[in-house]
C-alpha positions in Angstrom: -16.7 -91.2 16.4 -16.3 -89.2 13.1 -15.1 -86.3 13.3 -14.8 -81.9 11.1 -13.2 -81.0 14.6 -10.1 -80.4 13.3 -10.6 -79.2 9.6 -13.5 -76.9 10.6 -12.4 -75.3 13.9 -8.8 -74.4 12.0 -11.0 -72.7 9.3 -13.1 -71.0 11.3 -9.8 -69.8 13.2 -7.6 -69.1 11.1 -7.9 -64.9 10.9 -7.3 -63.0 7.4 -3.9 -61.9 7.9 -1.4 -59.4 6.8 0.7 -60.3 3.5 3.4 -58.1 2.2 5.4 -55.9 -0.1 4.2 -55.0 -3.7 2.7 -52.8 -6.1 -0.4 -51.5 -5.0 -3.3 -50.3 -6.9 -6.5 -49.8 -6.2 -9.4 -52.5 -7.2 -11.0 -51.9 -10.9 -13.7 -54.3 -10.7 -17.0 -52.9 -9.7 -18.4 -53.3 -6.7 -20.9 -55.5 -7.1 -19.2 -58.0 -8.8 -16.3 -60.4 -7.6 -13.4 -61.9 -9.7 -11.2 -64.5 -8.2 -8.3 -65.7 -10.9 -8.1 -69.7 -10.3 -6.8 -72.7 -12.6 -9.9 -74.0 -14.2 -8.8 -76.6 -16.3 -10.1 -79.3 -14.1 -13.2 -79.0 -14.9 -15.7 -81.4 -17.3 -18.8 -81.8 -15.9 -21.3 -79.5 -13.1 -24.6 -81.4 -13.1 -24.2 -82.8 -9.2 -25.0 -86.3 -10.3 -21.7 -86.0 -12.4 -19.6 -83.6 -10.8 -16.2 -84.9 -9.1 -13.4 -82.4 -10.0 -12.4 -79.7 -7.4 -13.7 -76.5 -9.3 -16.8 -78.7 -10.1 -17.4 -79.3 -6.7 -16.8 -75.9 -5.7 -19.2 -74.5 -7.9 -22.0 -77.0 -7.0 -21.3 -75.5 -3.6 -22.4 -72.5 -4.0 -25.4 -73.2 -6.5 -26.9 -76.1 -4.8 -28.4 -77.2 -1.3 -28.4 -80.1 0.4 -30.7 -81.9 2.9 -27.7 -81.6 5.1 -24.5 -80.0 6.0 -21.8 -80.4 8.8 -22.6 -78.6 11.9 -19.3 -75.8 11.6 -20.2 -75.5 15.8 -19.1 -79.2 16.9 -17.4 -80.6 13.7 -18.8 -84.1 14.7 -22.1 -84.4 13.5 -24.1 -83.0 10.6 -27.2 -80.6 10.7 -30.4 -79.8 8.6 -29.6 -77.3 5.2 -32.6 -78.4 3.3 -34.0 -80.6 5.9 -35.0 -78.2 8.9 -34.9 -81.7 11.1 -34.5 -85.3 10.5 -35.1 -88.7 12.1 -33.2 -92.0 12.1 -35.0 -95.0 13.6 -33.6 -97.1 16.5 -32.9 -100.0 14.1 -30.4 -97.3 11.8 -32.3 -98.4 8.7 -35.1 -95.1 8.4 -33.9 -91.8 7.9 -37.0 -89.2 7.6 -36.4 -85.9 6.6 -38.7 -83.1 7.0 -37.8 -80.2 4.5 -37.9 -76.2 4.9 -41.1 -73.7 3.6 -38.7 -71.2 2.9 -36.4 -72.7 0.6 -36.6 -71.9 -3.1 -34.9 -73.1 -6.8 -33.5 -70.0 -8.6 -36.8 -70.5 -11.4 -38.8 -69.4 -7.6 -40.9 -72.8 -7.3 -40.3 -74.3 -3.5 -37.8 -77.2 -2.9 -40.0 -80.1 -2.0 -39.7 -83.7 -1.0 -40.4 -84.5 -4.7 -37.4 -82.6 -5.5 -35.0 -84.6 -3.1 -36.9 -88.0 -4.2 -35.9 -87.2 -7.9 -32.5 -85.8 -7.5 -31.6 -89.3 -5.6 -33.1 -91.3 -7.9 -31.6 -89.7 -10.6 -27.6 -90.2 -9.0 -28.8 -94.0 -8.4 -30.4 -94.0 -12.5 -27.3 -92.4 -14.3 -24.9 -94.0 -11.9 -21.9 -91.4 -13.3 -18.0 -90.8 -11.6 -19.5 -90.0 -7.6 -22.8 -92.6 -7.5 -21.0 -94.5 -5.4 -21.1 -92.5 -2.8 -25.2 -93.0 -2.9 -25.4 -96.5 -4.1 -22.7 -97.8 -1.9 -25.8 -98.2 0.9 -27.0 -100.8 -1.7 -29.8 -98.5 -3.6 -30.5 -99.4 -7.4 -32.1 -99.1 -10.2 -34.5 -101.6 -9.3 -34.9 -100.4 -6.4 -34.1 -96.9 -5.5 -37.9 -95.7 -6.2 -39.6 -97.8 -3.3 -36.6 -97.3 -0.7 -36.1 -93.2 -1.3 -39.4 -91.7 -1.8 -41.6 -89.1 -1.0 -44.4 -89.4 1.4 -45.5 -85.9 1.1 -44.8 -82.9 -0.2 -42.2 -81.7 3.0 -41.3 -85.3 3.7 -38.4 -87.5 2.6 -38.5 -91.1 3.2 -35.2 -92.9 3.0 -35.3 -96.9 3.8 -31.3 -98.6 3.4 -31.3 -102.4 2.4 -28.9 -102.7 5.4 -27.7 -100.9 8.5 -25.0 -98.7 8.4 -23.4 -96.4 11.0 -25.6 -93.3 11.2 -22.8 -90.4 10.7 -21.4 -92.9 7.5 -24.9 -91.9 5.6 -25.1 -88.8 6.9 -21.7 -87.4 6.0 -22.6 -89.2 2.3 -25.5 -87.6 1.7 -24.1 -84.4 2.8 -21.4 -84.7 -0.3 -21.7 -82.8 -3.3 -23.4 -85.6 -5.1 -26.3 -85.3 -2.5 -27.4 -81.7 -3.6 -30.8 -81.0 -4.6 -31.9 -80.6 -8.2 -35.2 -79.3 -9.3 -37.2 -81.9 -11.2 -39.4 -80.0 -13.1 -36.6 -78.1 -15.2 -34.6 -81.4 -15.4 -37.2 -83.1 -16.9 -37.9 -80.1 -19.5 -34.5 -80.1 -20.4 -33.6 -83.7 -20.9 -32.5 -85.1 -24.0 -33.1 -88.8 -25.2 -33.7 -89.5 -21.2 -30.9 -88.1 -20.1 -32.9 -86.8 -17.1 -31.5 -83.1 -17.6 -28.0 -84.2 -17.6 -26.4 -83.0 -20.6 -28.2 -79.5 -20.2 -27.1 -79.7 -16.4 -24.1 -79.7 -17.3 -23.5 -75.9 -18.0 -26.9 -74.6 -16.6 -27.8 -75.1 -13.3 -31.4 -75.6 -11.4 -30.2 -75.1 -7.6 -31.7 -73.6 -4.4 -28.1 -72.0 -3.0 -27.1 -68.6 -3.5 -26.2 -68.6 -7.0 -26.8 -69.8 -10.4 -25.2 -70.4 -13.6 -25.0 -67.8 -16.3 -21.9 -69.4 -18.1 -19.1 -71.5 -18.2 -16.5 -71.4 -21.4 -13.9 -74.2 -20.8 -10.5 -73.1 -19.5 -11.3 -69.9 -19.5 -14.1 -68.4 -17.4 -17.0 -69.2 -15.2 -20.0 -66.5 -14.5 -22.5 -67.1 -11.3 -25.3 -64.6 -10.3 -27.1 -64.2 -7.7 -30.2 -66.3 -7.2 -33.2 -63.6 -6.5 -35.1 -66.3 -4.5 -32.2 -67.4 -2.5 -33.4 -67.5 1.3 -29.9 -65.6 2.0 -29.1 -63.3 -0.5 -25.7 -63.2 -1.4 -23.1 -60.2 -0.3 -22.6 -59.4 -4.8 -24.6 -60.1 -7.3 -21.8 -61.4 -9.7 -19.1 -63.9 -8.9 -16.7 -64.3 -12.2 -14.2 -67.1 -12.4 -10.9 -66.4 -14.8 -8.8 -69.2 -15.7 -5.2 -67.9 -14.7 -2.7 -71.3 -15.5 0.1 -68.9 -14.1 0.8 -68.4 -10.3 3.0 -65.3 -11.0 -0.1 -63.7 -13.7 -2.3 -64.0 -10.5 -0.2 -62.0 -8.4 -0.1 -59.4 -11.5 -3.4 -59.2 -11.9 -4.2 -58.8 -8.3 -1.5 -56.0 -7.8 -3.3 -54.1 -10.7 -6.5 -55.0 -9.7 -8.0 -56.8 -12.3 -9.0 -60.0 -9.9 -10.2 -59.2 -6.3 -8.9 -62.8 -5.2 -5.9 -64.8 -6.2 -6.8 -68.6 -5.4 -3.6 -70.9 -6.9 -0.3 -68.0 -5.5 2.7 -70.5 -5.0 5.2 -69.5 -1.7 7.0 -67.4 -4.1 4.2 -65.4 -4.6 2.9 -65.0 -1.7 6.4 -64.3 0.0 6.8 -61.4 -2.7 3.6 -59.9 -0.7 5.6 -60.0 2.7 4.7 -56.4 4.5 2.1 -54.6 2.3 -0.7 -53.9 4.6 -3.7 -53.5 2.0 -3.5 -57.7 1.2 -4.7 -60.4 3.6 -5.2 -64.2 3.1 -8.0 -66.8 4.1 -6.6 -70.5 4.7 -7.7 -74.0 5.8 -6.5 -77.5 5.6 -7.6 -79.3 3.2 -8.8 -83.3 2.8 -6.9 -83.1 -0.3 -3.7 -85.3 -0.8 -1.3 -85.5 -4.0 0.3 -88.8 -4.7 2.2 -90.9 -6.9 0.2 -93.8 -9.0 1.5 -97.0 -10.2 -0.5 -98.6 -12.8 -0.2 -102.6 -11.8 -0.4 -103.5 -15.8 3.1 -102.5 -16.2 5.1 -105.5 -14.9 7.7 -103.4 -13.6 5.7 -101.3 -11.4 3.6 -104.5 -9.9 6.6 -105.6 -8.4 6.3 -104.5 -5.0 10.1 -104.2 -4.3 10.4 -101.4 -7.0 7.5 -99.5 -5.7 9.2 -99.8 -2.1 12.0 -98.7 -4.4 9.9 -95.5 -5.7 8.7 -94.5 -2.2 12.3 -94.6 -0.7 13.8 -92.8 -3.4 11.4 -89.6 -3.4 12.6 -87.0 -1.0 9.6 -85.7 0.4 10.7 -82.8 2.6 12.9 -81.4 -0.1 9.6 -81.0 -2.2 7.5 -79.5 0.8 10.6 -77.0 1.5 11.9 -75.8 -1.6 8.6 -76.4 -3.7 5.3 -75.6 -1.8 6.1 -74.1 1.5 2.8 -72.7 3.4 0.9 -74.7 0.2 1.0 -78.0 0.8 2.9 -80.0 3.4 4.1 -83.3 3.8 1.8 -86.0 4.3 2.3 -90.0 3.6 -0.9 -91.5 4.3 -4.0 -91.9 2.6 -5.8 -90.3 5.4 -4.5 -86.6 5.4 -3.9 -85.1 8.8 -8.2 -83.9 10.1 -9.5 -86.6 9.0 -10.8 -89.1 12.2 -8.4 -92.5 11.8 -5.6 -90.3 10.3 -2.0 -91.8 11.4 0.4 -88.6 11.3 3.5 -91.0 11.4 6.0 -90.0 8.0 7.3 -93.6 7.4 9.4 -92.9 4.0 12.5 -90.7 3.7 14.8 -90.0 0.8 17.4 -93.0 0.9 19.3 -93.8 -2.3 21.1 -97.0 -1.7 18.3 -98.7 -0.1 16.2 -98.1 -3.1 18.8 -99.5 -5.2 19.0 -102.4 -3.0 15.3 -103.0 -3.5 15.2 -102.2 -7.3 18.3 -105.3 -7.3 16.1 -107.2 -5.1 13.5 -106.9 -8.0 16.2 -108.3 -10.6 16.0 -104.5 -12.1 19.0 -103.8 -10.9 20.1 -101.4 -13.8 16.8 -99.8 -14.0 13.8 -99.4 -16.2 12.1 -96.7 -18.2 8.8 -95.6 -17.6 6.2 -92.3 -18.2 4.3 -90.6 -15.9 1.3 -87.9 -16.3 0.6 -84.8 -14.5 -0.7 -81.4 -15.1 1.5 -78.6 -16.6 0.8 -76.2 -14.0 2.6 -75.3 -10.7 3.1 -76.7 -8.4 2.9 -80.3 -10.3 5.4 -79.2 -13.1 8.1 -78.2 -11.0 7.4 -81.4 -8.3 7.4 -84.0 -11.6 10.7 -82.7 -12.3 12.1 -83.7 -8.7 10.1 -86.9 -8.8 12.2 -87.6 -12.5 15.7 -86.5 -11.1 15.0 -88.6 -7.6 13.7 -92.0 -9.9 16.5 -91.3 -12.0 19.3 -91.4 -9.2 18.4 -94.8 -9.0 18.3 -96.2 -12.6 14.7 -95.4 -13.2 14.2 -93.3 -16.6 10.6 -91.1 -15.8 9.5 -89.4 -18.9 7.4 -86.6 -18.4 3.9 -86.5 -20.1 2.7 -83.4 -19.2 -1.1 -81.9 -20.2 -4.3 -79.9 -19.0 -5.9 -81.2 -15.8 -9.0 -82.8 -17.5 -6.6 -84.7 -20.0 -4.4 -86.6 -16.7 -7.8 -87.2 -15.4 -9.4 -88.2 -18.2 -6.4 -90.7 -19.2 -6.3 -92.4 -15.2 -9.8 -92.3 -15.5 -9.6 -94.7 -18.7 -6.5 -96.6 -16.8 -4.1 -95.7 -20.0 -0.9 -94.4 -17.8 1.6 -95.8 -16.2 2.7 -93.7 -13.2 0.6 -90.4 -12.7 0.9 -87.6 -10.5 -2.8 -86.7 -9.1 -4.6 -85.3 -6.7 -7.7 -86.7 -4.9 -10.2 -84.5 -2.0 -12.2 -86.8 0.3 -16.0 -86.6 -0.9 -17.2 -86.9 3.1 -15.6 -86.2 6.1 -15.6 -89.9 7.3 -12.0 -92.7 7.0 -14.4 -94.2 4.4 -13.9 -91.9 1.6 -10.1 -92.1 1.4 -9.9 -96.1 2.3 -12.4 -97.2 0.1 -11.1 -95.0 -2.7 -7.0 -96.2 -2.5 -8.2 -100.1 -0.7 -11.2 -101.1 -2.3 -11.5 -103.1 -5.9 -14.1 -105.9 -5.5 -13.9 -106.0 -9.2 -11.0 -105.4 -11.8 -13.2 -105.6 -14.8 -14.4 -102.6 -17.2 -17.5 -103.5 -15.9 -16.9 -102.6 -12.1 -19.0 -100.3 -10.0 -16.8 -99.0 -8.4 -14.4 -97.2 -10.7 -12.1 -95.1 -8.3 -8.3 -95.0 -7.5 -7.4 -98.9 -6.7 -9.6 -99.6 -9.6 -7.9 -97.2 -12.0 -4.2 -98.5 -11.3 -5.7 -102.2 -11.1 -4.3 -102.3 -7.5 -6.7 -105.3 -6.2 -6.1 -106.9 -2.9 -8.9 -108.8 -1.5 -8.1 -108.6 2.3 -7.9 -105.3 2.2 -11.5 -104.7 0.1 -13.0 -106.8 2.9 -11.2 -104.3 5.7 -13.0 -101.7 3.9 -16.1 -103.3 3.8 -16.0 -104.2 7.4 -14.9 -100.8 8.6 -18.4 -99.1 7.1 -20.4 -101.5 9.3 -18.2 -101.7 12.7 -20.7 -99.6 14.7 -18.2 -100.0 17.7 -16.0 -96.3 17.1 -12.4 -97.7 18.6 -12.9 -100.9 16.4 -13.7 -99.1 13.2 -10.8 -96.7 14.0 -8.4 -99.2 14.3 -9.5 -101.2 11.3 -8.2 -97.9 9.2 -5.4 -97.4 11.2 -4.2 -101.3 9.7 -5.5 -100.3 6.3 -2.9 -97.4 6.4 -0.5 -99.4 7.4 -1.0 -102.3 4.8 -1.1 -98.9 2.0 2.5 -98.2 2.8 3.6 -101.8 3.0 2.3 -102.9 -0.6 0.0 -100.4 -2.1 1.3 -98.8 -5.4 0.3 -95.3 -4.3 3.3 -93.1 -3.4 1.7 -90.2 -0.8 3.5 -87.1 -1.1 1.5 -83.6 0.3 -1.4 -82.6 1.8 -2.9 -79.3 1.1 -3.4 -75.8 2.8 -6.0 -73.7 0.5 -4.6 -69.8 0.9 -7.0 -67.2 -1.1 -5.4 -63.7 -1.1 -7.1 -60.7 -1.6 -7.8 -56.9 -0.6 -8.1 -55.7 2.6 -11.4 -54.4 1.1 -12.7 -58.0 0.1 -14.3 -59.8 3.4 -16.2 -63.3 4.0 -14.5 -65.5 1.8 -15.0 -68.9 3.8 -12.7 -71.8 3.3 -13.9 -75.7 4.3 -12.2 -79.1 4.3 -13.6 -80.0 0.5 -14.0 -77.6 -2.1 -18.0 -78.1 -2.0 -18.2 -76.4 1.7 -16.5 -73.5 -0.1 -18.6 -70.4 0.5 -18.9 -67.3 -2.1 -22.5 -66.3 -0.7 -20.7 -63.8 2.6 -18.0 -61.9 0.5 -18.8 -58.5 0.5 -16.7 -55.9 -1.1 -16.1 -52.5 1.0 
């Protein structure tokens, strides 16, 4: 029923191939250490509990286990990380988890059951950004402690308050949010009962194969290698440099002073085209871009005018002459590898019909309006087509560019009025999208459940009970086809504009091997690079 096939087996497949054409140099970093140049201006917060942004994730990824992980071989199911097996009981309310011997926190005290039981409770206690994705089953404050808990030092006991569909959970728990904190340096660390969280935040106490040294904001990230990791890692030093600029990525890999480029635009990596000593890793990604209309501003609730918006984008213009091999075009809020995804590209660029629904709106001469996004490629350069498409139809777009963490921060707080974002799915299941663009039970400041319908105060009530259904339809064709309607209701009067899915490409040395790409950044994996 739910389904990696497609994300993981193209991964998995997808060879390091030849770039091309330019300087060459030979690699000045030492051996034993790994720099990758990326844009790290997204991030604000790496305590898992807390975590949601992509570099975030990523990191967590590699410093953190989890009880479990998809299974790469079949893409349909998930298998034991932490948990070396696990049990569900016939009535789908009991899932038992047994844990590992071998496994061990970077301080060299074993993961144990107490470990899980705290790192849950803690999610469900702080309730921050991705809680949800945990306390969604129905698990609270009240009364997380009897229903997760555990029954022995190996054993994990986890009881919902009401059946779900077995792979739903499973695919939850194996999202970054699930990882596995150590309890005894939390609790050392935390500050007026913040359960570790504020300390957590640029330290780290994970089992994976890495741990935190440092993390200076918008400009670089240190990880070294965890000496009780159960697989030691390939280097003993990953360092992260934020690099804003596409084009100072490529410089710096050409000279060597980064062994992997991670953010190279199709300019870029055309410029590459025939040297044999570069080679590229990619995957598709569960990451979409979209346009967001904030339902406070009365123009953009209308839904004629954001019929208008989506009609007057052109979509393939933006894919061809902006982010060719980078991100392609995608209209749906379930990108294309995702189970449930419809692959059908309902919206074209045409002018005079969104001027006929912007005079169907009584705006026939237009309307002014801002919109956020990040000042760095390729969002810059697609803002600008956005403003010149809105404005061939008498809508005035002014540009409010900043850092990553500031558009976040600002949708977040539900202060724009259009904004041009990014979102990853947090699991591999039609959930994660639908429930993120569909679902608003509740408009208030108050809500739980504080993601993207919420943010642009998009609430529609048939469509949060579609959601809601979906997540207990145990019957696979049924649930399918429940999303398939959801997508179809999205592009008939949501306020979400979908523009691109992503392809991650990493380019690097011949010399530099084992970099693995997954779906989400949190299934990124630094732990097999070696450098020859």
């Amino acid at each position: 029923m739910l389904t990696r096939r497609t994300l993981l087996a193209a991964s998995a497949a997808t060879p390091a191939v030849p770039l091309m054409a330019a300087t060459e140099a030979a690699a000045a970093t030492p051996k034993d250490v790994l720099v990758m140049g990326k844009q790290l201006d997204d991030m604000i917060a790496l305590d898992p509990a807390q975590a949601y942004e992509f570099t975030d994730n990523e990191l967590d990824g590699n410093i953190y286990r989890k009880l479990v992980t998809p299974d790469a071989r079949t893409g349909t199911t998930v298998v034991g990380d932490l948990a070396e097996k696990f049990e569900v009981s016939s009535d789908g309310l009991n899932f038992t988890f047994r844990l590992r011997r071998d496994a061990k926190f970077d301080s060299g005290r074993p993961v144990t059951a107490q470990d899980a039981e705290f790192s849950f409770h803690r999610v469900v206690r702080m309730n921050k950004t991705p809680a949800f994705i945990i306390t969604q089953f129905g698990f609270t404050k009240d009364n997380v402690e009897n229903l997760i808990r555990a029954t022995d030092d190996r054993t994990l006991l986890m009881t919902l308050p009401a059946p779900q569909a077995t792979s739903f959970v499973l695919f939850c728990i194996s999202a970054n949010v699930g990882a596995i904190v150590e309890k005894a340096t939390a609790l050392a660390r935390q500050q007026n009962n913040d359960l570790g969280n504020a300390w957590l935040n640029s330290n780290s106490a994970g089992g994976g194969p890495f741990k935190l040294t440092s993390w200076k904001a918008s400009d670089s990230v240190i990880l070294d290698a965890n000496p009780h990791a159960a697989t030691p890692p390939g280097v003993r030093r990953v360092v992260l440099r934020h690099m804003k600029d596409p084009a100072t990525q490529l410089l710096a890999l050409q000279r060597g002073d980064i062994d992997i480029a991670r953010n190279l635009g199709a300019d870029q990596i055309k410029s590459l085209a025939g040297n044999p000593k570069f080679q590229s890793v990619s995957a598709p990604q569960g990451t979409s871009m979209y346009c967001a209309m904030n339902q406070t501003v009365p123009e953009l609730a209308k839904k004629p005018v954001q019929q208008a918006i989506k009609w007057a984008i052109d979509y393939d213009a933006i894919a061809r002459n902006i982010t060719p091999s980078v991100w392609r075009v995608s209209q749906s809020f379930l990108p294309e590898g995702i189970p449930g995804a419809l692959r059908e590209a309902p919206f074209h660029k045409d002018t005079a019909k969104a001027k006929q629904l912007l005079a169907a709106a009584g705006l026939a001469g237009g309307f002014s309006v801002t919109m956020d996004y990040a000042s760095i490629w390729p969002f810059s350069d697609i803002a600008q087509a956005i403003q010149a498409d809105l404005g061939a139809i008498g809508i005035k777009l002014q540009l409010l560019p900043g850092e990553q963490k500031q558009v976040i921060t600002r949708t977040r707080a539900r202060q724009h009025q259009m904004a041009l974002l990014t979102w990853f799915t947090d699991y591999i299941d039609p959930n994660s999208n639908a429930q993120a663009w569909c679902a608003n039970p509740d408009d208030s400041d108050s809500s739980r459940l504080k993601i993207l319908a919420w943010r642009s105060h998009f609430a529609d009530q048939e469509m949060t009970d579609e959601v809601d259904q979906a997540t207990r339809e145990l019957d696979g064709r049924k649930r399918m086809a429940i999303y398939a309607n959801l997508q179809r209701q999205m592009w008939d009067r949501g306020p979400f504009a979908f523009l691109l899915q992503a392809d991650e490409i990493a380019v690097m040395p011949k010399t530099v091997t084992g970099f693995q790409l997954g779906p989400t950044p949190d299934y990124f994996r630094y732990g097999p690079i070696r450098k020859g």
